[in-house]
Backbone bond lengths (Angstrom), bond angles and torsions (degrees), N, CA, C in turn:
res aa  C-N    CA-C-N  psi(-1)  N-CA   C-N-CA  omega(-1)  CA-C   N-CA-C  phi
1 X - - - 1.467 - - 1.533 111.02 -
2 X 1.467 114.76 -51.13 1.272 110.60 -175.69 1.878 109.92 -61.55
3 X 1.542 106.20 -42.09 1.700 107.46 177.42 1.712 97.13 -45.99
4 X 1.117 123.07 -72.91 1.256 124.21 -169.57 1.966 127.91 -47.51
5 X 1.214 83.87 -19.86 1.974 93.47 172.29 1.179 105.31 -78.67
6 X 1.847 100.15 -35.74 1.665 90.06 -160.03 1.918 113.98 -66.44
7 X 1.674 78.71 -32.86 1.477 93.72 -174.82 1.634 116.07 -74.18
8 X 1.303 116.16 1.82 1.872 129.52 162.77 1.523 109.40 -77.06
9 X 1.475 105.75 -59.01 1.173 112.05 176.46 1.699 128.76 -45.77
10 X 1.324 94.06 -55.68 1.736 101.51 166.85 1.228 114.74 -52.09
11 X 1.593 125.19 -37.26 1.078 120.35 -161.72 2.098 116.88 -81.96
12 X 1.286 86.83 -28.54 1.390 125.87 156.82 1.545 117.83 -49.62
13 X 1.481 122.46 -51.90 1.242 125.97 169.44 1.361 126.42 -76.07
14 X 1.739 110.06 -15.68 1.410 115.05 176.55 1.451 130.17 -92.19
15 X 1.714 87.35 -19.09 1.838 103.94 -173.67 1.737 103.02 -84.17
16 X 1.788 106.02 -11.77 1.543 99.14 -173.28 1.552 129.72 78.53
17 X 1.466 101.93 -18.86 1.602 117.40 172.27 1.545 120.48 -23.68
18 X 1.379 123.44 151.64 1.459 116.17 159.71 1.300 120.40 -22.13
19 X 1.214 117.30 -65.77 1.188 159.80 -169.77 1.762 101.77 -19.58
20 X 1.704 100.11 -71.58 1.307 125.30 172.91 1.475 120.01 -34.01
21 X 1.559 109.46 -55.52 1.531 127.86 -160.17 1.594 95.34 -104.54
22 X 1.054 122.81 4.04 1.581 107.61 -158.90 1.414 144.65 92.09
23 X 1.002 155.00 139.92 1.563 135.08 169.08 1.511 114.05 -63.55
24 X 1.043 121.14 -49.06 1.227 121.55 -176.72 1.461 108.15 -65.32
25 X 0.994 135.90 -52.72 1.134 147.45 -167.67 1.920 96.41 -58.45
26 X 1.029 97.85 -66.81 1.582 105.60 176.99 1.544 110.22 -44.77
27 X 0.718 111.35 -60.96 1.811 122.53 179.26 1.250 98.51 -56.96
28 X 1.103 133.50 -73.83 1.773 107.88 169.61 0.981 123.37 -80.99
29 X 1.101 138.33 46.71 1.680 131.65 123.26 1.646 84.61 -89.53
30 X 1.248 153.54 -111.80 1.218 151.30 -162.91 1.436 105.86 8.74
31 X 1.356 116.04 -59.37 1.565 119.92 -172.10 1.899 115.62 -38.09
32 X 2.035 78.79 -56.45 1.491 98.28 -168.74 1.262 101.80 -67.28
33 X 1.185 140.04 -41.89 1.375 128.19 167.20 1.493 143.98 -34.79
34 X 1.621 87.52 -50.14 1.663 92.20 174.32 1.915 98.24 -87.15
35 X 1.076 119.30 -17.88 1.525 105.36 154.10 1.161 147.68 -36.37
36 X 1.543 101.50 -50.03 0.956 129.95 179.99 1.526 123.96 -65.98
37 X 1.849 98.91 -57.64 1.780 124.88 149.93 1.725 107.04 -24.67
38 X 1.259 101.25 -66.68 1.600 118.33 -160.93 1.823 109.82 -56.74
39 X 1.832 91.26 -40.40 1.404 89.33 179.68 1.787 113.46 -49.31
40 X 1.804 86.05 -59.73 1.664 116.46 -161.31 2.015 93.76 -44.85
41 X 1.073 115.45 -28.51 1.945 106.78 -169.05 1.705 87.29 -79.25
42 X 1.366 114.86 -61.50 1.168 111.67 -163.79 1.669 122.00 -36.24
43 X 1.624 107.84 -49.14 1.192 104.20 -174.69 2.100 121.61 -75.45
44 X 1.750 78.82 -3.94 1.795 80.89 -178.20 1.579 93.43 -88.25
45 X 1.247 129.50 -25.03 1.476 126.25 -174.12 1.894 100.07 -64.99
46 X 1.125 95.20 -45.89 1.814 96.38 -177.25 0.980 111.84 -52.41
47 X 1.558 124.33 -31.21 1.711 126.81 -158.62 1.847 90.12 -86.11
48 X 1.110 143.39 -34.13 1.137 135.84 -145.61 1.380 104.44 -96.55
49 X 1.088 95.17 134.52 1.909 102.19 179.29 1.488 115.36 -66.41
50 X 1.601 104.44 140.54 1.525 92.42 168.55 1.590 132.38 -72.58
51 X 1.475 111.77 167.58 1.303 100.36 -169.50 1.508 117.67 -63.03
52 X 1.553 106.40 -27.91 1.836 77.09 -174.16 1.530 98.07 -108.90
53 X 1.291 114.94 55.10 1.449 117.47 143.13 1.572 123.05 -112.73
54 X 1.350 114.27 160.37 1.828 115.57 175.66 1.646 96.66 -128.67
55 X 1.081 106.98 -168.57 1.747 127.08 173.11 1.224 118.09 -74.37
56 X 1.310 116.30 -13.50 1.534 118.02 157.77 1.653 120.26 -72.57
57 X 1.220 106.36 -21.98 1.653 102.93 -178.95 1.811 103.99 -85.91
58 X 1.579 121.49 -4.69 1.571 112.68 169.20 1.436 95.79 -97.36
59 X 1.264 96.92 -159.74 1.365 133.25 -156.73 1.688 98.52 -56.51
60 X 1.192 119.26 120.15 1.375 131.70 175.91 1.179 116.96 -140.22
61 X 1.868 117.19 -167.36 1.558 103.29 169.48 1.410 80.41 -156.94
62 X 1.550 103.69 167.34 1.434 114.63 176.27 1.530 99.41 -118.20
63 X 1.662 122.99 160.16 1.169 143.32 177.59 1.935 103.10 -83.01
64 X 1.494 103.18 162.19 1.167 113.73 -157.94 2.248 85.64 -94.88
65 X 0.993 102.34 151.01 1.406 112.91 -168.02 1.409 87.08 -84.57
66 X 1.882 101.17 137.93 1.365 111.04 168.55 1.190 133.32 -78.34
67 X 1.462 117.26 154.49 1.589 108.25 -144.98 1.616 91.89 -89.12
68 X 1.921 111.26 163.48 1.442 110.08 -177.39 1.475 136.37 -33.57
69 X 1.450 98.07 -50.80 1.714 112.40 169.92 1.214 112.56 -31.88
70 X 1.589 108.91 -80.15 1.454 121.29 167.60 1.317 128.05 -21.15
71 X 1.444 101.67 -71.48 1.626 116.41 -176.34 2.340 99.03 -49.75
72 X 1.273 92.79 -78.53 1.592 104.93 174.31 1.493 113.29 -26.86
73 X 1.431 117.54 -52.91 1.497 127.00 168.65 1.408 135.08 -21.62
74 X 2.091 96.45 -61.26 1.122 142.00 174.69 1.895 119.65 -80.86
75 X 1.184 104.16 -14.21 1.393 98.13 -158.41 2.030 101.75 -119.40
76 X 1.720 98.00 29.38 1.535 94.76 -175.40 1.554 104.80 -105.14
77 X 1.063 130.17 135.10 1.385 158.26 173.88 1.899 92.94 -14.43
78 X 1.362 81.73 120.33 2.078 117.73 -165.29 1.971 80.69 -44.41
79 X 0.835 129.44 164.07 1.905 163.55 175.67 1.591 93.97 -107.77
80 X 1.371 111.83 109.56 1.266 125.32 155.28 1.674 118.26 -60.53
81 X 1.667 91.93 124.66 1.805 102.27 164.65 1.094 93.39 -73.98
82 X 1.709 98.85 149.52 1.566 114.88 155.93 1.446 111.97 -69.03
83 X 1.385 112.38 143.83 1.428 132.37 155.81 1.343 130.16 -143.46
84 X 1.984 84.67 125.45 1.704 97.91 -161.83 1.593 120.54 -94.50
85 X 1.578 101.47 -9.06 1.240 117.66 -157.89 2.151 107.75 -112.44
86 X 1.541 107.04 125.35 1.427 116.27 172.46 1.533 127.30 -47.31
87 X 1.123 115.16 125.06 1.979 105.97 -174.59 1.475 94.69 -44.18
88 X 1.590 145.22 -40.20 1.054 132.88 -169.29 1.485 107.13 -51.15
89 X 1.406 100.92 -62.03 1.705 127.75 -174.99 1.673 86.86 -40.88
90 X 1.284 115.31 -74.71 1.689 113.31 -157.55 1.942 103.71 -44.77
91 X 1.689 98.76 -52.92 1.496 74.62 179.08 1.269 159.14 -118.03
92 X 2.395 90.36 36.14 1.711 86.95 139.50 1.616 133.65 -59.93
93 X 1.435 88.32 -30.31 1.501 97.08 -168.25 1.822 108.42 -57.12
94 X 1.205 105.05 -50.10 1.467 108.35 179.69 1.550 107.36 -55.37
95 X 1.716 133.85 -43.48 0.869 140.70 172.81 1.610 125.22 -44.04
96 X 1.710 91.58 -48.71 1.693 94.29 176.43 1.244 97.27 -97.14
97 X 0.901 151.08 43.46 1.707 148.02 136.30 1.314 107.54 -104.05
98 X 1.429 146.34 23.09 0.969 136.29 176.27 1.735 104.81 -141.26
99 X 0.867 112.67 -44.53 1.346 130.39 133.61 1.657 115.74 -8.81
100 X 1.133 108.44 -64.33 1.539 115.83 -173.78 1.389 112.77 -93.02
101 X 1.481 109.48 -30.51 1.766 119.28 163.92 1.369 108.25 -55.60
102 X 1.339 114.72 -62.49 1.215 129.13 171.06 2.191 125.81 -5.19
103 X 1.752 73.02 -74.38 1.399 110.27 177.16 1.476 100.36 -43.71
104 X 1.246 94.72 -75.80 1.597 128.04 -167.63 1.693 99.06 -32.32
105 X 1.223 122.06 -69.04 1.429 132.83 -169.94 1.771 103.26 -50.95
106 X 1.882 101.75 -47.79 1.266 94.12 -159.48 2.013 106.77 -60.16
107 X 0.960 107.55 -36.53 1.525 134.44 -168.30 2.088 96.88 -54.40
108 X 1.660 102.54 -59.80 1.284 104.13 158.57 1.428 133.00 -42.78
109 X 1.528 115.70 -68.31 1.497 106.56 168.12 1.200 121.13 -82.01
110 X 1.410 142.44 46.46 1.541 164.86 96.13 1.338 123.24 -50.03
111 X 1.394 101.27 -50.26 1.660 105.22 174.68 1.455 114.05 -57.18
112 X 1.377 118.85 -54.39 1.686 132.54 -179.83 1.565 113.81 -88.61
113 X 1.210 107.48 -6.35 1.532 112.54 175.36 1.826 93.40 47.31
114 X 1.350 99.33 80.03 1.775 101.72 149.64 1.402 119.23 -116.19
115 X 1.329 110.77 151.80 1.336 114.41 164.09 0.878 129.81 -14.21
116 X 1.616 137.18 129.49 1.348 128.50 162.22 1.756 112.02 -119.63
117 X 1.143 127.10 103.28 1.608 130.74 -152.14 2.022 108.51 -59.88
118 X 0.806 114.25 110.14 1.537 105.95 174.85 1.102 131.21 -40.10
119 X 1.363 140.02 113.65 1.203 125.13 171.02 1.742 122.35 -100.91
120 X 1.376 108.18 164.50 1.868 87.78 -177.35 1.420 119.70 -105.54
121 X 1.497 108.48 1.62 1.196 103.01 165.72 1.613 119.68 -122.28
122 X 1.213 80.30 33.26 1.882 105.24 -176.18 1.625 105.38 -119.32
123 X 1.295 113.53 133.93 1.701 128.38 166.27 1.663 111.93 -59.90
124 X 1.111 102.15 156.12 1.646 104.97 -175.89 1.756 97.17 -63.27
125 X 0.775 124.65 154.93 2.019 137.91 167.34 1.855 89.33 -67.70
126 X 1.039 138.58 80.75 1.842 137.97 130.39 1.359 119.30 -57.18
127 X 1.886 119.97 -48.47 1.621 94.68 -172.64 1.875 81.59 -140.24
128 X 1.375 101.13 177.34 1.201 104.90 161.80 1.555 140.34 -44.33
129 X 1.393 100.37 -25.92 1.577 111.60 178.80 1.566 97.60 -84.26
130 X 1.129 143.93 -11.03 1.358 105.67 -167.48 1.616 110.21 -96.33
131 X 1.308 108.93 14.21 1.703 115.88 154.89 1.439 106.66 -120.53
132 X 1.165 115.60 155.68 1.313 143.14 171.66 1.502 104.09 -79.41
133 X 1.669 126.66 153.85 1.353 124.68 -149.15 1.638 88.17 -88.07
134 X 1.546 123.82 -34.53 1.387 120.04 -168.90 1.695 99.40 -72.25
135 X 1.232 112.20 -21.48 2.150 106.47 176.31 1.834 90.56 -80.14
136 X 1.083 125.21 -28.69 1.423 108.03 179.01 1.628 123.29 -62.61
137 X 1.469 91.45 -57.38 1.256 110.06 164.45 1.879 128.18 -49.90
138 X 0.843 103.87 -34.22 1.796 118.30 162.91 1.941 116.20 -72.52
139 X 1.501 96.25 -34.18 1.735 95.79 178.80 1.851 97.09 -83.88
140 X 1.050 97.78 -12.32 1.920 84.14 -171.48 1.691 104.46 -85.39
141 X 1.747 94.38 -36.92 1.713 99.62 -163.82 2.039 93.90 -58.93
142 X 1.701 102.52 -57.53 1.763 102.41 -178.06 1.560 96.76 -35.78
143 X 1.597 125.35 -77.01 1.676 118.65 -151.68 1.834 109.18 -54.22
144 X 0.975 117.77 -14.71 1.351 130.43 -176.31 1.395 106.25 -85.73
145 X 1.722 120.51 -53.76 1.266 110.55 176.33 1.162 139.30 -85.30
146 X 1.809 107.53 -5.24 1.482 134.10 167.90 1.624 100.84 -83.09
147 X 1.120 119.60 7.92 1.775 127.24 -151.21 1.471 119.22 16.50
148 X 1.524 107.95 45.72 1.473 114.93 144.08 1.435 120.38 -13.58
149 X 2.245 111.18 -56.57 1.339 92.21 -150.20 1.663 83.18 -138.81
150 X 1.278 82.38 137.05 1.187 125.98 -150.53 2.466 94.56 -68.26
151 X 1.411 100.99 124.44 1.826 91.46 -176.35 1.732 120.93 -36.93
152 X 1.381 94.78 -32.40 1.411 98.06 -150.14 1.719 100.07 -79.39
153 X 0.912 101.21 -20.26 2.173 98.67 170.22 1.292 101.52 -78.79
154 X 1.221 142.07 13.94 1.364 153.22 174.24 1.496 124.32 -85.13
155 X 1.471 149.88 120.38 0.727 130.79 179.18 1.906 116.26 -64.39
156 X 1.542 119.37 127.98 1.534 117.82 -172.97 1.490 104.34 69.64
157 X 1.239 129.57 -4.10 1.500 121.37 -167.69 1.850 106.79 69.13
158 X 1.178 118.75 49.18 1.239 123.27 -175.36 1.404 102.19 -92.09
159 X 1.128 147.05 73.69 1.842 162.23 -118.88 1.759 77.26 -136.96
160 X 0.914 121.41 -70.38 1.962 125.91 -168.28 1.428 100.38 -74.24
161 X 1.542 131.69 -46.04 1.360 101.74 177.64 1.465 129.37 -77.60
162 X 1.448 108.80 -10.67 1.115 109.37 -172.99 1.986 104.15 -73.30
163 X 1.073 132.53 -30.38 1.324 135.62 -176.66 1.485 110.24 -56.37
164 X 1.970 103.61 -44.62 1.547 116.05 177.36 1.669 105.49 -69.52
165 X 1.585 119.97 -45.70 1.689 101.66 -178.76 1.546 113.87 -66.76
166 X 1.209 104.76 -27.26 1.968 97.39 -170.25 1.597 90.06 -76.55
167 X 1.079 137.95 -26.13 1.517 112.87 174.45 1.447 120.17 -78.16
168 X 1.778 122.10 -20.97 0.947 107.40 171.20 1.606 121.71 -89.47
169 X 1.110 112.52 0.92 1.520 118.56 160.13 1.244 128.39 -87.10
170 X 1.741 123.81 -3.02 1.104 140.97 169.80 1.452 91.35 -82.21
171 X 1.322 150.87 -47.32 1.237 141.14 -139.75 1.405 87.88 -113.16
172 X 0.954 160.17 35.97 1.403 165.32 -177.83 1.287 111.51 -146.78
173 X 1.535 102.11 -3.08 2.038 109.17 158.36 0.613 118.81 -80.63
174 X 1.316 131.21 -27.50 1.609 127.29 -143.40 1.827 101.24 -93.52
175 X 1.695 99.09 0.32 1.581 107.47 -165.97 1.822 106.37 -64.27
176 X 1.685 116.19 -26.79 1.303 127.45 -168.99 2.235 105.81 -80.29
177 X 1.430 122.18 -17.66 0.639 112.42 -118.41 1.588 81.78 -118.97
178 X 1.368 134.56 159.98 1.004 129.53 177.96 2.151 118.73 109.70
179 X 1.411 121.64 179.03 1.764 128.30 -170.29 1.733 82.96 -64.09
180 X 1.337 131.55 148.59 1.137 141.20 162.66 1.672 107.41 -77.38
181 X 1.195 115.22 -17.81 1.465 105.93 -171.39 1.382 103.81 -103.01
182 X 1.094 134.52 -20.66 1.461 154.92 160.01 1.514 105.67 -39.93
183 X 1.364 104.27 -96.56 1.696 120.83 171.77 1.601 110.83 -24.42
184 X 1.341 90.60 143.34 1.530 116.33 -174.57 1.525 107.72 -117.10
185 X 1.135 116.47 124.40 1.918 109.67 177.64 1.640 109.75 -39.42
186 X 1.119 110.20 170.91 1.550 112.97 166.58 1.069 102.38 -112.18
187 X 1.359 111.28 167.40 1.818 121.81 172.13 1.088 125.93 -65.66
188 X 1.084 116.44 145.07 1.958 113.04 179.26 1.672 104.71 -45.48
189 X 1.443 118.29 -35.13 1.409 87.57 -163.38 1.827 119.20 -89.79
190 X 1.518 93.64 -10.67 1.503 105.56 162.41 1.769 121.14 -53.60
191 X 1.582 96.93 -41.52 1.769 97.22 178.24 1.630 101.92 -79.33
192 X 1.281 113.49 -31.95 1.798 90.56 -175.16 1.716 107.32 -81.62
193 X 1.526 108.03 -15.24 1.202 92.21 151.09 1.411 149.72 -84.91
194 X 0.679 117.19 18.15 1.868 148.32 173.38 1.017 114.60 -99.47
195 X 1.338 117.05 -30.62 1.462 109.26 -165.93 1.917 88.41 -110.38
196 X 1.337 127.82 -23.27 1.114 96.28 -176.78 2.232 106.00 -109.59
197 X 1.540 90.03 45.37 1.611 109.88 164.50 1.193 123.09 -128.01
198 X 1.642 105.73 7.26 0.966 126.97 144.55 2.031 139.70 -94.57
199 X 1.015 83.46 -9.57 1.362 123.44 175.40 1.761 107.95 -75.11
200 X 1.438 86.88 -64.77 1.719 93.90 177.03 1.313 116.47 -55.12
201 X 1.528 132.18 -21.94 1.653 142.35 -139.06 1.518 81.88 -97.02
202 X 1.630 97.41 -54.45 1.794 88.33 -161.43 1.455 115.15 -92.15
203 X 1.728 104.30 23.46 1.775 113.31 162.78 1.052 109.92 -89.69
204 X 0.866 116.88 -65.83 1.654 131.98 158.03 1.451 128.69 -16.32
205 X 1.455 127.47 -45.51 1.230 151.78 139.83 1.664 118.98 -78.74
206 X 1.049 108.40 32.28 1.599 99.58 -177.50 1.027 158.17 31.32
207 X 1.528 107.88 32.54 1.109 98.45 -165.90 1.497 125.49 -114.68
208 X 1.315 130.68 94.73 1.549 124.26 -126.31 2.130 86.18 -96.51
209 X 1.153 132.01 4.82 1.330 126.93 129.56 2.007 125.77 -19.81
210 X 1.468 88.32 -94.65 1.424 113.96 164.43 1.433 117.92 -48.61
211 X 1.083 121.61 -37.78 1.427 127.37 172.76 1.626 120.11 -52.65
212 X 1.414 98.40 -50.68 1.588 120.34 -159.12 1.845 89.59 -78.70
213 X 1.612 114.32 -45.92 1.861 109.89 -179.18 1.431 104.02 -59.78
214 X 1.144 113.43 -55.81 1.548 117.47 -175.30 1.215 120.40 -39.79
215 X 1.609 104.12 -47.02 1.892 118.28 -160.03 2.007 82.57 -74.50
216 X 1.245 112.33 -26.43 1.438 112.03 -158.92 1.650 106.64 -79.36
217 X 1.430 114.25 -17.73 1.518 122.62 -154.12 1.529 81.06 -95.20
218 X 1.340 106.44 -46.22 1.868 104.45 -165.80 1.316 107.93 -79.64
219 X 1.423 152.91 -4.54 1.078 145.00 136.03 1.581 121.86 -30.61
220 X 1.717 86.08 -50.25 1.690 94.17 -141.30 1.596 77.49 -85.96
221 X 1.226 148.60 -37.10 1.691 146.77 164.63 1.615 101.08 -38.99
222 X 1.251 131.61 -77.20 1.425 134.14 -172.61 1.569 115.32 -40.81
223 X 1.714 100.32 -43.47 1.645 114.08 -165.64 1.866 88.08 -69.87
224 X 1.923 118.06 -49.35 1.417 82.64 -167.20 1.601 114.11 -88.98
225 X 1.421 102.70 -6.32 2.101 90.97 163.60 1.512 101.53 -72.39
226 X 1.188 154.55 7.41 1.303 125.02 -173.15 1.993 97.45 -111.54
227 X 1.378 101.86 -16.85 1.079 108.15 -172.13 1.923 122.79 -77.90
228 X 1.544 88.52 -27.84 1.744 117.82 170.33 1.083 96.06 -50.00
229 X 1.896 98.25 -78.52 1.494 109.43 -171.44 1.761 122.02 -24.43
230 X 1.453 91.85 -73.00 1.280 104.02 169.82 1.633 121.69 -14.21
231 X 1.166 116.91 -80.29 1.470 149.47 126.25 1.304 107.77 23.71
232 X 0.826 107.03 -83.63 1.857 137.54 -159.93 1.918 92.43 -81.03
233 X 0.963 113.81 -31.33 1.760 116.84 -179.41 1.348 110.10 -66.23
234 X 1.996 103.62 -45.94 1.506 113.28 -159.57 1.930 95.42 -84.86
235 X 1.327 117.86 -4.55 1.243 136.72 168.85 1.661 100.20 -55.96
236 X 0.989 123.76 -61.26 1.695 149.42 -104.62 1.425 123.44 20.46
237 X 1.563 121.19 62.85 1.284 135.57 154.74 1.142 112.22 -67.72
238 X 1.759 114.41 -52.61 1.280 111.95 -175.95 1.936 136.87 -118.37
């Protein structure tokens, strides 16, 4: 009996158990532990900003206000772009640039076979038309930012610019949209910029199809604003 206690006891001193140190003893070290724990969260909770603050509510500085000249300089009535082209004119143009984006995307997520998310008051995806180029543009930006798709089907591995062009070709829709009597044309350089941010989408995605209509649409846009101009010079309008 006694061999056998002794041999509890040892076993008792090696496992570290309550047992060894005591209950009490054990229980406070336990205490101090999660004390200790409790402190260590607390002081990381202090360090963390609240939610509806940012880095603008610390330590900053403001710039010295610009002097009258400056300000007065800067603050005289905006310089009209020229515009050569009819709201009609602008929005075929927007039409066949989206049109060909359109295409372009559908052909892409066909090529790689990605997901296309169901909707229930949406038709199955059959051809390019049965989304609109800005729903295309929204399924590419998600597979891109969920990283669906993979850099290397990318033209250059452009994985980050491509997120920045599909948004600026989303905001270059909204140019068709709105009272017809309301709306004001845009400037020539707004449509050749549209059309050649659309240009970029289907470089980017490869698709030297879309590339070649696009590069072809923005010619034939530049050739007839340059030709107005022209026009309008031998006028002396401009």
């Amino acid at each position: 009996m006694a061999l056998r206690r002794q041999s509890q006891d040892s076993f008792v001193l090696q496992t570290g158990s309550p047992t060894s140190q005591g209950y009490a003893d054990y229980e406070l070290e336990t205490q101090n532990r999660r004390g200790a724990e409790m402190g260590r969260a607390a002081r990381y909770h202090t360090r963390r900003r609240p939610f509806n603050q940012d880095e603008f509510d610390g330590p900053s500085q403001l710039l010295p206000l610009p002097v009258p000249q400056q300000e007065h300089a800067r603050s005289q009535t905006l310089p009209t772009l020229p515009v050569h082209l009819e709201l009609e004119e602008q929005d075929e143009i927007v039409l066949h640039v989206n049109d060909i984006l359109s295409r372009c995307a559908f052909h892409f997520v066909a090529k790689y076979q990605f997901p296309i998310p169901l909707e229930r008051d949406k038709p199955r995806v059959r051809t390019a038309a049965d989304r609109e180029w800005t729903e295309w543009a929204y399924l590419l930006k998600r597979l891109a930012t969920k990283r669906r798709i993979p850099a290397r089907v990318l033209y250059d591995n452009q994985i980050k610019q491509f997120v920045t062009t599909l948004e600026n070709s989303i905001a270059v829709r909204q140019s068709s949209r709105g009272d017809q009597q309301t709306r004001t044309p845009k400037d020539d350089r707004y449509m050749l910029q549209l059309v050649s941010a659309g240009t970029q989408v289907a470089r980017i995605l490869m698709d030297s199809l879309s590339m070649e209509q696009l590069d072809a649409l923005y010619r034939q846009t530049e050739s007839v604003i340059l030709e107005r101009r022209a026009r309008l010079r031998g006028l002396g309008f401009q």
